[in-house]
Biotite code that builds the C-alpha atoms (Angstrom):
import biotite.structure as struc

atoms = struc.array([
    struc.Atom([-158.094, -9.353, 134.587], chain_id="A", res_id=1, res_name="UNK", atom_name="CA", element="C"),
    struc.Atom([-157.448, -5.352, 134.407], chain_id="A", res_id=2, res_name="UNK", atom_name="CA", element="C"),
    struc.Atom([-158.603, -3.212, 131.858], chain_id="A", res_id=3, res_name="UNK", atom_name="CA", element="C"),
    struc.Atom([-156.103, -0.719, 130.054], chain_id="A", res_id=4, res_name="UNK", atom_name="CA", element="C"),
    struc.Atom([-157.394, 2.090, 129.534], chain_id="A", res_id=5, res_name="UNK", atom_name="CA", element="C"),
    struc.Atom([-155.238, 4.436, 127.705], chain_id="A", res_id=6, res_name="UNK", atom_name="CA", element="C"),
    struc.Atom([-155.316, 8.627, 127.318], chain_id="A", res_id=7, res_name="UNK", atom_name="CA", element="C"),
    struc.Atom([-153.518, 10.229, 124.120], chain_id="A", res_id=8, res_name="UNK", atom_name="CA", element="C"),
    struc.Atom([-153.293, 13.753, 123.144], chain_id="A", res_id=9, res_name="UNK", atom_name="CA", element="C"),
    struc.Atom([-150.679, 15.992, 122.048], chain_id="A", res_id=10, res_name="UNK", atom_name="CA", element="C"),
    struc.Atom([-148.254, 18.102, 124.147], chain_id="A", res_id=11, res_name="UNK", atom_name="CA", element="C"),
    struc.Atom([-150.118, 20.167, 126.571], chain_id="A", res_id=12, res_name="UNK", atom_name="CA", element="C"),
    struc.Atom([-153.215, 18.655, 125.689], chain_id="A", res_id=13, res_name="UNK", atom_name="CA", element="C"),
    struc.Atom([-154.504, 17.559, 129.542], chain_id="A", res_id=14, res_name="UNK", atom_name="CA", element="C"),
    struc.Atom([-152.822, 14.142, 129.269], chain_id="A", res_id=15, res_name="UNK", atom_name="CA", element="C"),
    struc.Atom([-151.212, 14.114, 132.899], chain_id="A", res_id=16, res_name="UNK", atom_name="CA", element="C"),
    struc.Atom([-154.200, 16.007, 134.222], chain_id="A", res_id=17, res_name="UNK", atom_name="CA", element="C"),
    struc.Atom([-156.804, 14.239, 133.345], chain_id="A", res_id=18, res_name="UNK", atom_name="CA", element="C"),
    struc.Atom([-154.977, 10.595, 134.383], chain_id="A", res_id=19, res_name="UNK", atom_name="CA", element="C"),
    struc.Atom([-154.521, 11.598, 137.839], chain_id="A", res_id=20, res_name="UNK", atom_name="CA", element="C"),
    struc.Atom([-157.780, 12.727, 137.987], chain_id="A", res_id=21, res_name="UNK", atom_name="CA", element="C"),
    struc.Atom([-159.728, 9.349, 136.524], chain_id="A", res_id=22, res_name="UNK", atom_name="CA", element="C"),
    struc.Atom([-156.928, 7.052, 139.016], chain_id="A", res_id=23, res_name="UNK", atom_name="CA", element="C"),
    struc.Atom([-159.045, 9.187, 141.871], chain_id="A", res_id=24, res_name="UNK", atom_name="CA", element="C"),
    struc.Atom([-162.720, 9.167, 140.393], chain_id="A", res_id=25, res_name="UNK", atom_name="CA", element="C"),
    struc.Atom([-162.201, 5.548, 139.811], chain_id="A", res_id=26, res_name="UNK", atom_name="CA", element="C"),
    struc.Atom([-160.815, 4.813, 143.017], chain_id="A", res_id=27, res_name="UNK", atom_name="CA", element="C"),
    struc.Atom([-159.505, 0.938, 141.316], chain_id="A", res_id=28, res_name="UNK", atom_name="CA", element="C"),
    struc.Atom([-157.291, 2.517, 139.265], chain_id="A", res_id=29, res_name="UNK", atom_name="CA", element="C"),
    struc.Atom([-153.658, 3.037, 138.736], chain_id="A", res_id=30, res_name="UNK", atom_name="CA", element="C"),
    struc.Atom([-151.507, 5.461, 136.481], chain_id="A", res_id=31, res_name="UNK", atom_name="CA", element="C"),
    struc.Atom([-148.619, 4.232, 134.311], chain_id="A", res_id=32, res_name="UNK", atom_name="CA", element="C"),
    struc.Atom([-146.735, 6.982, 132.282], chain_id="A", res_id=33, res_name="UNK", atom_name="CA", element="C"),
    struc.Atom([-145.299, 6.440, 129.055], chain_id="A", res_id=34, res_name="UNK", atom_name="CA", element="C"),
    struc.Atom([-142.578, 8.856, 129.690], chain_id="A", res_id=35, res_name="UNK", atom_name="CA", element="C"),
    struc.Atom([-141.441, 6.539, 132.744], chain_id="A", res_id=36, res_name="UNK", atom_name="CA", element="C"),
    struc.Atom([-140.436, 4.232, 130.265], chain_id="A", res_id=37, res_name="UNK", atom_name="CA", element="C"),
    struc.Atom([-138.923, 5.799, 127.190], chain_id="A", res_id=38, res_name="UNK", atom_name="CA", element="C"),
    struc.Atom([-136.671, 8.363, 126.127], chain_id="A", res_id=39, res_name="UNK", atom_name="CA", element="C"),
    struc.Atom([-137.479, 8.962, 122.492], chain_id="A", res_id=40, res_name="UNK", atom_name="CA", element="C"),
    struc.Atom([-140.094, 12.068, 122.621], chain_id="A", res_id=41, res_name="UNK", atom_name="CA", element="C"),
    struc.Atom([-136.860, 13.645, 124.051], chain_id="A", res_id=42, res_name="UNK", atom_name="CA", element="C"),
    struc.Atom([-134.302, 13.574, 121.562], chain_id="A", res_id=43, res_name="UNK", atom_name="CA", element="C"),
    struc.Atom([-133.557, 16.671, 119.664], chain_id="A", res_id=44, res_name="UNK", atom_name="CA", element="C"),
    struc.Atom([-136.292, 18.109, 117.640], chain_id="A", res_id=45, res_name="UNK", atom_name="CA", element="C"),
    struc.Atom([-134.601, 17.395, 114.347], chain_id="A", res_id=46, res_name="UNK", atom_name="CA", element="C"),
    struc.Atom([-133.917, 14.207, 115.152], chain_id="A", res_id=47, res_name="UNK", atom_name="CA", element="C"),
    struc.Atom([-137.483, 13.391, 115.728], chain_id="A", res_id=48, res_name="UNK", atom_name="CA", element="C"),
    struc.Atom([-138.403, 15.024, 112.410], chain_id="A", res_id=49, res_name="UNK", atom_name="CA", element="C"),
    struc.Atom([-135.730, 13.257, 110.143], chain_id="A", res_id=50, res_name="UNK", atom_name="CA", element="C"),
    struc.Atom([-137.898, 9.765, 112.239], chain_id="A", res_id=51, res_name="UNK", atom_name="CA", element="C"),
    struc.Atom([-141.322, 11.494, 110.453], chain_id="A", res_id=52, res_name="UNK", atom_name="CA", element="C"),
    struc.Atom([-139.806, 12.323, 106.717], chain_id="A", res_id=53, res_name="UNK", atom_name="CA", element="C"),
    struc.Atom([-138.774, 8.863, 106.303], chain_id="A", res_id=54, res_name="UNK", atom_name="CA", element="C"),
    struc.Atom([-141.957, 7.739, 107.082], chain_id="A", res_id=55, res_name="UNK", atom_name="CA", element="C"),
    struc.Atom([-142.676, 8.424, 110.822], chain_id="A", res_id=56, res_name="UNK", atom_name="CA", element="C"),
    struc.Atom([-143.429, 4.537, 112.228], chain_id="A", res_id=57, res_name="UNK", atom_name="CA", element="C"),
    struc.Atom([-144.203, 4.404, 115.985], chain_id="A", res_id=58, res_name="UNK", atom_name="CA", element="C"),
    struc.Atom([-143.685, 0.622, 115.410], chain_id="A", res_id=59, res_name="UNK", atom_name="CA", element="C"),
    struc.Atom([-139.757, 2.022, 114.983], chain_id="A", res_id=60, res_name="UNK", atom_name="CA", element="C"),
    struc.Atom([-139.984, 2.934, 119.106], chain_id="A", res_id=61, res_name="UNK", atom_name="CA", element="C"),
    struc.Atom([-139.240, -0.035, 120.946], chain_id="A", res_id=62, res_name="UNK", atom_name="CA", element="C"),
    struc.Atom([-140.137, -0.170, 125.076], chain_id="A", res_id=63, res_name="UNK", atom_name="CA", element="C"),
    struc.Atom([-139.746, -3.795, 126.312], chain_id="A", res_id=64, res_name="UNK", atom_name="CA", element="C"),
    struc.Atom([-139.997, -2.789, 129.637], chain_id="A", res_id=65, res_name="UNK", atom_name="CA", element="C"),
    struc.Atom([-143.655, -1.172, 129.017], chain_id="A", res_id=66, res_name="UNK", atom_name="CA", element="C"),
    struc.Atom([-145.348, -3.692, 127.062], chain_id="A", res_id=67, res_name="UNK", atom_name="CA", element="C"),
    struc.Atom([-144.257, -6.272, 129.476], chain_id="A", res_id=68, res_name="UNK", atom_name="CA", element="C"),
    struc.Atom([-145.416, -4.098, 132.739], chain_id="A", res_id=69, res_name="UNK", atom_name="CA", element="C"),
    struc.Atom([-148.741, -3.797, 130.945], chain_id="A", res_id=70, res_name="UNK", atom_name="CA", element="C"),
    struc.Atom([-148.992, -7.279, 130.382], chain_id="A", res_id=71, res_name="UNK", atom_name="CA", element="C"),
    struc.Atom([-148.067, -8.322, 133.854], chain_id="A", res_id=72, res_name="UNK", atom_name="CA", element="C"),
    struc.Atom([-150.464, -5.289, 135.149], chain_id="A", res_id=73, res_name="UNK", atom_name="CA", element="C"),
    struc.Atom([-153.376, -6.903, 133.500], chain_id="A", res_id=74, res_name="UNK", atom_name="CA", element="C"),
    struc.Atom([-153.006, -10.278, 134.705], chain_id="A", res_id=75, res_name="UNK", atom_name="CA", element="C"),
    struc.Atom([-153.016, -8.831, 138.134], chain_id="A", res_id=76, res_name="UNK", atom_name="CA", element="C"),
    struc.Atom([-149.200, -8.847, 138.848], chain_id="A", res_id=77, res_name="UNK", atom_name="CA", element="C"),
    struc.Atom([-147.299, -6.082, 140.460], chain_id="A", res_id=78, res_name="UNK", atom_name="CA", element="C"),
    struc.Atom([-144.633, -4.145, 138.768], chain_id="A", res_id=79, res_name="UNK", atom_name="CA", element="C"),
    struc.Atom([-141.623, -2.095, 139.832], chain_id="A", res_id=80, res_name="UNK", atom_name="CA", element="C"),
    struc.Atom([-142.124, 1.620, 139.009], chain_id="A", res_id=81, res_name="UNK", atom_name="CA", element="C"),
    struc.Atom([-138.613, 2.283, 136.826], chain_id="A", res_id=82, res_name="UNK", atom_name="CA", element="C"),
    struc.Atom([-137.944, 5.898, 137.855], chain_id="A", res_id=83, res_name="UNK", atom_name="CA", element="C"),
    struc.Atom([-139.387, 6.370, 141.426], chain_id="A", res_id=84, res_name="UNK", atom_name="CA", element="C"),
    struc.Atom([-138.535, 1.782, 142.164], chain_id="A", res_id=85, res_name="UNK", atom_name="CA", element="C"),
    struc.Atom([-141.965, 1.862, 144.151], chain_id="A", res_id=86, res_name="UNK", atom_name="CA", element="C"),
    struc.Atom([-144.448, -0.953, 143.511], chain_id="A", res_id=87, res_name="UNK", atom_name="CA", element="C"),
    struc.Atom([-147.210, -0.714, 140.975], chain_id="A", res_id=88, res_name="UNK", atom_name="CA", element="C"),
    struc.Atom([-149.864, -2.464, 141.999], chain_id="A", res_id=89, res_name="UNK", atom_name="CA", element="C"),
    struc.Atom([-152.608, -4.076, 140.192], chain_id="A", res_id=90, res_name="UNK", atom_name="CA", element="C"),
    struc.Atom([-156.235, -2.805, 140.303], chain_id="A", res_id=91, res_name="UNK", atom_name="CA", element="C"),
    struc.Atom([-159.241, -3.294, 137.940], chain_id="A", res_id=92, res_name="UNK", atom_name="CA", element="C"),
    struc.Atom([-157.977, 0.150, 135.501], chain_id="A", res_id=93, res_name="UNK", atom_name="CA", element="C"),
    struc.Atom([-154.715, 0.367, 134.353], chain_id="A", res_id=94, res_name="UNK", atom_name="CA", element="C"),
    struc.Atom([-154.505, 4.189, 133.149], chain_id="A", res_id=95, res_name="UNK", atom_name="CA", element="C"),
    struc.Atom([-151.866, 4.847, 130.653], chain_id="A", res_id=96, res_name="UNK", atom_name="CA", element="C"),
    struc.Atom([-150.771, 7.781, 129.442], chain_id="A", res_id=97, res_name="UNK", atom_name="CA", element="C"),
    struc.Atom([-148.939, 7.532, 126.005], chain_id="A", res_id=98, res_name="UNK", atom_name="CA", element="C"),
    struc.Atom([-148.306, 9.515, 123.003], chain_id="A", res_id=99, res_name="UNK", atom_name="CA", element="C"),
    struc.Atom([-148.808, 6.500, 120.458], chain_id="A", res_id=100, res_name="UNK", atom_name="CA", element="C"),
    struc.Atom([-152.466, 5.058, 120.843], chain_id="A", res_id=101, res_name="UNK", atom_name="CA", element="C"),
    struc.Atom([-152.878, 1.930, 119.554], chain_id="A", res_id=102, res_name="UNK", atom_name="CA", element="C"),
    struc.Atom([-150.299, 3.333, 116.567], chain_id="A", res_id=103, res_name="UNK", atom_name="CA", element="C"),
    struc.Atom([-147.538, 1.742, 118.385], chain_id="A", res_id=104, res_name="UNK", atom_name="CA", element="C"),
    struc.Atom([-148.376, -2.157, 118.371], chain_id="A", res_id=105, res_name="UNK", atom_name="CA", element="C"),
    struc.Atom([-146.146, -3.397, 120.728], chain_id="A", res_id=106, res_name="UNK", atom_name="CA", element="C"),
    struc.Atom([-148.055, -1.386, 123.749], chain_id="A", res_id=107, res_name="UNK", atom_name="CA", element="C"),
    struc.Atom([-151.071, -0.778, 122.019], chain_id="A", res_id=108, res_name="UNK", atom_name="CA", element="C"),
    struc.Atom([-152.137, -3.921, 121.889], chain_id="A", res_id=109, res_name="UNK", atom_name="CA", element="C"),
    struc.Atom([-152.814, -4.080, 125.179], chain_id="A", res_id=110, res_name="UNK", atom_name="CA", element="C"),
    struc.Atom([-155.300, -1.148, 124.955], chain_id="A", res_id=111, res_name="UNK", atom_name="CA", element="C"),
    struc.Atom([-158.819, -1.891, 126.226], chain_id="A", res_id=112, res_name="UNK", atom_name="CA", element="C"),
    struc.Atom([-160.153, 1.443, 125.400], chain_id="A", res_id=113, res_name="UNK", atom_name="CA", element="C"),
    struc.Atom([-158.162, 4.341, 124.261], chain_id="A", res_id=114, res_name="UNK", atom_name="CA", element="C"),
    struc.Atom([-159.591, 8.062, 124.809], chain_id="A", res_id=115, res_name="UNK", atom_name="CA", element="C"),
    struc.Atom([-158.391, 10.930, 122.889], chain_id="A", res_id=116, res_name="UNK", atom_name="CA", element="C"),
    struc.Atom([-157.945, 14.428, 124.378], chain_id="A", res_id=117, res_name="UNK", atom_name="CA", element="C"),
    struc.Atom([-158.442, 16.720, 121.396], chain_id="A", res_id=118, res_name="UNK", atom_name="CA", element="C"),
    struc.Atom([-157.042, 19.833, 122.564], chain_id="A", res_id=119, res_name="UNK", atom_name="CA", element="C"),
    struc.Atom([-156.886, 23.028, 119.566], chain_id="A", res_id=120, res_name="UNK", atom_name="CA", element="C"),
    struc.Atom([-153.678, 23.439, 118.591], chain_id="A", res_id=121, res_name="UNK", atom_name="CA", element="C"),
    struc.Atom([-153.710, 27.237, 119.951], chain_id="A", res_id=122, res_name="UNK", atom_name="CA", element="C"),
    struc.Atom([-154.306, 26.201, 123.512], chain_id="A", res_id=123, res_name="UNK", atom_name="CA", element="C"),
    struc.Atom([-151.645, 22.980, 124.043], chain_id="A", res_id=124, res_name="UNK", atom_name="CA", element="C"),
    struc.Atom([-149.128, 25.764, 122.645], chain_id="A", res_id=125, res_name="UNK", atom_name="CA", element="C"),
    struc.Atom([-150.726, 28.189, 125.239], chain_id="A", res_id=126, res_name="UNK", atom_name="CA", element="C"),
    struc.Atom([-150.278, 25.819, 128.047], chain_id="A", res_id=127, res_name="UNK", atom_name="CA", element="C"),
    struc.Atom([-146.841, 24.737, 126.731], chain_id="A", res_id=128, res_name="UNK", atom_name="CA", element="C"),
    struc.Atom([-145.570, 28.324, 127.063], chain_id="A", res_id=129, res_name="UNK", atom_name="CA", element="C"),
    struc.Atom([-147.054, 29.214, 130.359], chain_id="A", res_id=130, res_name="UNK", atom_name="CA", element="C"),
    struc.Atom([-145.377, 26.237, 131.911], chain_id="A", res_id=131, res_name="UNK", atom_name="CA", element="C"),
    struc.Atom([-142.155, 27.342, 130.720], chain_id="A", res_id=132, res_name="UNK", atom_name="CA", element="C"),
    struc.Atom([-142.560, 30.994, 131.883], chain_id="A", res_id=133, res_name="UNK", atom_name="CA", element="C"),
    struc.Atom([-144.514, 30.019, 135.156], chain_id="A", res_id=134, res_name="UNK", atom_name="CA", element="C"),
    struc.Atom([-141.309, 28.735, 137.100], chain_id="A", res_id=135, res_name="UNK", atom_name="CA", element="C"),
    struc.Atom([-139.429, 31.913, 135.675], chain_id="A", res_id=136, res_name="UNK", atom_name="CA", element="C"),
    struc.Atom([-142.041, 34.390, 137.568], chain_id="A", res_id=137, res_name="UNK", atom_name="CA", element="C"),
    struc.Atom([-142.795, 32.260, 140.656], chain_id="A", res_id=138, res_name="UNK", atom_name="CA", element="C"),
    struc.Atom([-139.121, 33.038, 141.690], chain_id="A", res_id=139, res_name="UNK", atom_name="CA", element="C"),
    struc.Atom([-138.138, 36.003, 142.939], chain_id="A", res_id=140, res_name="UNK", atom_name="CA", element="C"),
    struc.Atom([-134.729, 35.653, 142.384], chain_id="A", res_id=141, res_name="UNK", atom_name="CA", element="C"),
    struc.Atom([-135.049, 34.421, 138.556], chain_id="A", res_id=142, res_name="UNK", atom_name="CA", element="C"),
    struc.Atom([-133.223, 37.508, 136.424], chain_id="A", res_id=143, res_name="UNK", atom_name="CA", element="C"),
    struc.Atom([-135.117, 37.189, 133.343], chain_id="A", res_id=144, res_name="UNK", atom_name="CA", element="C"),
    struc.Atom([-131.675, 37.675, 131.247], chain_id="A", res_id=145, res_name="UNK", atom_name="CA", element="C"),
    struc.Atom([-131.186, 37.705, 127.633], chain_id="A", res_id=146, res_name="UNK", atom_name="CA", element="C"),
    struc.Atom([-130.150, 33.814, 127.691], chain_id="A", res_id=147, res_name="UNK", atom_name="CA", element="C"),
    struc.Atom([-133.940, 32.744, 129.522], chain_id="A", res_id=148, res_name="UNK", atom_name="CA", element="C"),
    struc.Atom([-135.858, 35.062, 126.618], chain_id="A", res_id=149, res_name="UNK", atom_name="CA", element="C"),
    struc.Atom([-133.700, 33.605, 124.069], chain_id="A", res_id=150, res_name="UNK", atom_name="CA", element="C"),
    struc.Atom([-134.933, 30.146, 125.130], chain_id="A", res_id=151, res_name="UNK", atom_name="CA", element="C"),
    struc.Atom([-138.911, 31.030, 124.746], chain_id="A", res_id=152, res_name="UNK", atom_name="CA", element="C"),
    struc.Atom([-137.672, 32.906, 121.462], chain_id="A", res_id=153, res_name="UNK", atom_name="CA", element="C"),
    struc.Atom([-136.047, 29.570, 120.418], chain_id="A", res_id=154, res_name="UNK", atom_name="CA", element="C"),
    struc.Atom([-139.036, 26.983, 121.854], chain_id="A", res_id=155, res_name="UNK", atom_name="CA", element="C"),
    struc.Atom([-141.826, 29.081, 119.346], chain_id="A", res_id=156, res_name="UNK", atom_name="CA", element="C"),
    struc.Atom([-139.114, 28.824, 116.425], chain_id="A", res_id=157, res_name="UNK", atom_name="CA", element="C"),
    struc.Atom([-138.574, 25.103, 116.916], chain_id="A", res_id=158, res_name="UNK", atom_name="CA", element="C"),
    struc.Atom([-142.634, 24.664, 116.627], chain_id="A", res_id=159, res_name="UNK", atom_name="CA", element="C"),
    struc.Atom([-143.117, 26.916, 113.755], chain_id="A", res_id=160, res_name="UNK", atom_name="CA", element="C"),
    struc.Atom([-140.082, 25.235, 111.866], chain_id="A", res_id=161, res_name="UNK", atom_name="CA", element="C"),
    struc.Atom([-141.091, 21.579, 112.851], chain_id="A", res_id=162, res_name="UNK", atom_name="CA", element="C"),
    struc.Atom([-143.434, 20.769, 116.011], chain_id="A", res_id=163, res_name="UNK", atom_name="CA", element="C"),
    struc.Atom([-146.373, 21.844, 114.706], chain_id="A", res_id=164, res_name="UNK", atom_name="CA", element="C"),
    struc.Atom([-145.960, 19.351, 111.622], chain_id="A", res_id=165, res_name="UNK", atom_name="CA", element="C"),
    struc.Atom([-144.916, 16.750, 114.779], chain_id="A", res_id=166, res_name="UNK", atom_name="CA", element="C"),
    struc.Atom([-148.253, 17.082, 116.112], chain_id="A", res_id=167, res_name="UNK", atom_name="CA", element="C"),
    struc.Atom([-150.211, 17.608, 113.094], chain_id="A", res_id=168, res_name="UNK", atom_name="CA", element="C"),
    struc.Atom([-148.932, 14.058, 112.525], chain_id="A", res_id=169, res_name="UNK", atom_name="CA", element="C"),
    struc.Atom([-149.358, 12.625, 115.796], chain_id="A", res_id=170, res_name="UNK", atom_name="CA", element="C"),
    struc.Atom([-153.473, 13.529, 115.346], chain_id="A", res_id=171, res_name="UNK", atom_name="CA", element="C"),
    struc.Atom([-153.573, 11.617, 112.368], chain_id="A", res_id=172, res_name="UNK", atom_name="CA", element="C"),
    struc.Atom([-151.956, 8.960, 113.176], chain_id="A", res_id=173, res_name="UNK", atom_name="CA", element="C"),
    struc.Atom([-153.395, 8.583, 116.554], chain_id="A", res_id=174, res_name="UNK", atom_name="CA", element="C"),
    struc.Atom([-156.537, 9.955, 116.951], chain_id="A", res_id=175, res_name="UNK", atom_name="CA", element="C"),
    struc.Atom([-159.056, 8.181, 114.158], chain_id="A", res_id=176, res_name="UNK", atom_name="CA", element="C"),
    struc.Atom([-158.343, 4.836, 116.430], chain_id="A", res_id=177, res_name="UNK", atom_name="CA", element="C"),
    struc.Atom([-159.939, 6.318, 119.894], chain_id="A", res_id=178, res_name="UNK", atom_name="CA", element="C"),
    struc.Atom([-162.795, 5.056, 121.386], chain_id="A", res_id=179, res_name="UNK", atom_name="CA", element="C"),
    struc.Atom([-163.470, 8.376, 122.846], chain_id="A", res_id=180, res_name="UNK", atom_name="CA", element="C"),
    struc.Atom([-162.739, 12.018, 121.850], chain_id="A", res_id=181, res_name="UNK", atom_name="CA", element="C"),
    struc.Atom([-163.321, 14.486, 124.550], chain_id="A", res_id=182, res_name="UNK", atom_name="CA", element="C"),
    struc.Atom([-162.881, 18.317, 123.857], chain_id="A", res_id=183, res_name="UNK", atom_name="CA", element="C"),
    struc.Atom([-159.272, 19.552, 125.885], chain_id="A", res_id=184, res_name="UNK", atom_name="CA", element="C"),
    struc.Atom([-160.635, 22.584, 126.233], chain_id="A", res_id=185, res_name="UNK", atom_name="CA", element="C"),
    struc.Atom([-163.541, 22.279, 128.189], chain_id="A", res_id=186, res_name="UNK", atom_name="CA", element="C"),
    struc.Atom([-163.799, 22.097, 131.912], chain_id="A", res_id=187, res_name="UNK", atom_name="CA", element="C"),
    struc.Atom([-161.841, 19.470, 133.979], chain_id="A", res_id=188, res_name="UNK", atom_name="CA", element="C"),
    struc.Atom([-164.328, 17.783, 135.801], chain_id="A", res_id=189, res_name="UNK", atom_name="CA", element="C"),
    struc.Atom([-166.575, 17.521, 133.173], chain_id="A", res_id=190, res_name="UNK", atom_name="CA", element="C"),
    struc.Atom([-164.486, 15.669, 131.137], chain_id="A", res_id=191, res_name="UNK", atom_name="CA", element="C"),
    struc.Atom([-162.791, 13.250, 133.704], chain_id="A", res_id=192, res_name="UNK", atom_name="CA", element="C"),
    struc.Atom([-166.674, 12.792, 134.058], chain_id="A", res_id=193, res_name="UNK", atom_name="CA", element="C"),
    struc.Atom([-167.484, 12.042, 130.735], chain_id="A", res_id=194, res_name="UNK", atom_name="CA", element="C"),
    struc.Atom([-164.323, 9.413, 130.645], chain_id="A", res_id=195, res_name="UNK", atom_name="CA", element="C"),
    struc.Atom([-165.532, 7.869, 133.592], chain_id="A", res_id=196, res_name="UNK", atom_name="CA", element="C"),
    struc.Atom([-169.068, 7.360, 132.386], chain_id="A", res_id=197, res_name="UNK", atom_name="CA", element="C"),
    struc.Atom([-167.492, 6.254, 129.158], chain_id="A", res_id=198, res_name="UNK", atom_name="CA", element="C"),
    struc.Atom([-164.998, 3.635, 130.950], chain_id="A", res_id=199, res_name="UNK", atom_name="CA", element="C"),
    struc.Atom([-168.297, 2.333, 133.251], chain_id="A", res_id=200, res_name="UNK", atom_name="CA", element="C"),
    struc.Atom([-170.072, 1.741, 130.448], chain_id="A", res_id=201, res_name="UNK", atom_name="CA", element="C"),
    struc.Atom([-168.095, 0.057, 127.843], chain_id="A", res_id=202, res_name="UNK", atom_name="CA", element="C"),
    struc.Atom([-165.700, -2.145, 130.262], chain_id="A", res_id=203, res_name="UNK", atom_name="CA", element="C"),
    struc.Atom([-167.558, -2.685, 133.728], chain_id="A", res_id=204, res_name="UNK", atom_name="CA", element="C"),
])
């Protein structure tokens, strides 16, 4: 039987990061992203924020298609990948990069351990915003016109307005169930590191 080990943290915390890193440090391991499966974290900001003043359930998310691939994953069964249609194959860790935790039942039931990436506030924003300039100033041709500013201009609005209440949420709700909290601002390989020591110890 695998183990499902899952990795939470808000936007631009290290999520992606640090799960392709443990699937290498692990060697038995494979990755399975949350975004793969769902569309939700996508819809229009105020959508998403209407879904958190009414009271804000994950449980309200449904992802058939997940919970059963992580079922099938940990009985050793291979599963079709739904965006790229490769095979998933099964190996002792299941790494699973989510949003929810163990807040959403349906998927995070299945959660053997769940690991927290608590990432200040100031630096997922940081990250969030470099990413979006980054592809602007890697290409030459790029003409940084009024429209492209007017996009960042809009992006910092949108979290002032709402996204930072969003992820102030997402910590609470999320975060006092991990098994491990690791500091998204440190160094990289220390804290793939620390996970894998972590995963080793509680689940080998």
């Amino acid at each position: 039987m695998a183990y499902v080990v899952a990795v939470a943290g808000i936007a631009g915390a290290g999520k992606s990061t640090l799960v392709r890193e443990l699937v290498a440090a692990l060697g038995d391991a494979v990755a399975v992203h949350i975004d793969d499966y769902q569309r939700v974290t996508r819809r229009p900001v105020r959508e998403i924020v209407q879904w958190m003043r009414r009271g804000g359930s994950f449980d309200e998310f449904s992802i058939p298609l997940l919970e059963e691939h992580l079922e099938r994953l940990k009985r050793g069964e291979r599963v079709l990948d739904p965006v790229t249609l490769r095979q998933i194959l099964p190996r002792r860790y299941v790494i699973f990069e989510t949003h929810f935790g163990r807040a959403h039942q349906a998927t995070g039931r299945h959660i053997d351990l769940l690991v927290w990436i608590d990432t200040p506030l100031d630096v997922a924003l940081a990250r969030n915003l470099r990413d979006l300039v980054r592809p602007l100033l890697q290409d030459p041709g790029v003409d940084l016109t009024r429209d492209r500013v007017a996009r960042l201009s809009d992006y910092v609005e949108n979290y002032l307005a709402d996204v930072r209440a969003l992820v102030l949420m997402q910590q609470q709700e999320v975060a006092g169930a991990a098994d491990v909290t690791v500091d998204g601002s440190g160094e990289s390989a220390g804290i793939v590191e620390q996970v894998r020591r972590a995963i080793l110890d509680r689940l080998s």
